[in-house]
C-alpha positions in Angstrom: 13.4 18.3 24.7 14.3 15.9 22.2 17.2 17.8 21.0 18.5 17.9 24.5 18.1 14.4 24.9 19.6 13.3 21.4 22.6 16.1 22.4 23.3 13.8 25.5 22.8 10.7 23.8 25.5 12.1 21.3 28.2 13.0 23.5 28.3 9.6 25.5 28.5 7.4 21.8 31.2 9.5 20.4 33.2 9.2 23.9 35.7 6.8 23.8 35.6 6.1 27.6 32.2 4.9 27.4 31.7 1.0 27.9 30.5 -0.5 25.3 27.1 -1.8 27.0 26.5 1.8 27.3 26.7 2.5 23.9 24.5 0.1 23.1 22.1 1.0 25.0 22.5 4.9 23.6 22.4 3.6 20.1 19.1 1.9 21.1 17.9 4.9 23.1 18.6 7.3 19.7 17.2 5.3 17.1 13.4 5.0 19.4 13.7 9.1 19.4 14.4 9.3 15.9 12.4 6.3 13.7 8.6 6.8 13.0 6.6 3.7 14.3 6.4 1.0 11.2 2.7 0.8 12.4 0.2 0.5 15.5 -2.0 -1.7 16.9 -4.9 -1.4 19.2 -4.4 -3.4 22.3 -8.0 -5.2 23.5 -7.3 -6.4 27.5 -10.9 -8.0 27.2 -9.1 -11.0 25.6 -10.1 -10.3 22.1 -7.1 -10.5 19.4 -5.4 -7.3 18.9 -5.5 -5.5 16.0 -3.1 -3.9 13.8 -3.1 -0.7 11.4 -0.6 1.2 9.1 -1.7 4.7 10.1 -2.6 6.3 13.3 -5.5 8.0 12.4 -6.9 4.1 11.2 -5.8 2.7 14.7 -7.6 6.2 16.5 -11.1 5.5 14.4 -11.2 1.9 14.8 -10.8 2.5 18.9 -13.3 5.5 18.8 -16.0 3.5 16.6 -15.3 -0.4 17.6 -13.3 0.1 21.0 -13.8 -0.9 24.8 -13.4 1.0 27.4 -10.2 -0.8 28.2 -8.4 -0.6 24.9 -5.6 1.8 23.9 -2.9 2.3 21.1 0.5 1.8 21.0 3.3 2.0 18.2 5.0 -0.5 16.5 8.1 -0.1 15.4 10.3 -2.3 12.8 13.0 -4.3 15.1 16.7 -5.2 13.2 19.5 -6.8 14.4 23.1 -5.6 13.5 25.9 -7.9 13.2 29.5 -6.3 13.4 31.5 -8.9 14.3 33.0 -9.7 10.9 34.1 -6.7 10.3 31.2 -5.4 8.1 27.4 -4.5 8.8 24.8 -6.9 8.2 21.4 -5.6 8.6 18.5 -8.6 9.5 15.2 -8.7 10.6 14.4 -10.3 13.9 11.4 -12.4 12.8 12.5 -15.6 11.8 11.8 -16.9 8.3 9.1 -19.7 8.8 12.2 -22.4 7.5 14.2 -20.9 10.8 11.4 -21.2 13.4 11.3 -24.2 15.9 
């Protein structure tokens, strides 16, 4: 399915009719099919703080020997921002430094 999917996703960035919102979204689309998750957290709806592991098998113990009933797992993935308006890529994380945060 993934193949199908990345296949599809192919042909509409490397048409030169598309709009360029739909690319975007494409490129978006492509890179959640094809990155691994940078880590995963356990999400506790009983307003406890959530917790965070590098490794699913740590995030699928900690829920089967610490979890609620209400708590489940998700995937974290690393978020960057790509600047192309000068002509060149510039690759940036989206979390601000703590000198840029107001």
């Amino acid at each position: 399915m993934n193949k199908r999917l990345l296949n599809y996703i192919d042909k509409i960035l490397y048409d030169s009719s598309s709009e360029p919102l739909q690319q975007m979204i494409c490129i978006i689309a492509k890179l959640s099919l094809i990155s691994a998750p940078a880590g995963w957290a356990v999400k506790r709806p009983c307003g406890e703080k959530d917790r965070l592991f590098t490794s699913q098998k740590e995030a699928v113990s900690f829920l089967n020997n610490k979890g609620f009933r209400d708590d489940y797992i998700v995937p974290l993935y690393a978020t960057v921002k790509v600047d192309m308006s000068a002509g060149e890529l510039k690759h940036m994380l989206l979390t601000p430094l703590p000198s840029e945060e107001e």
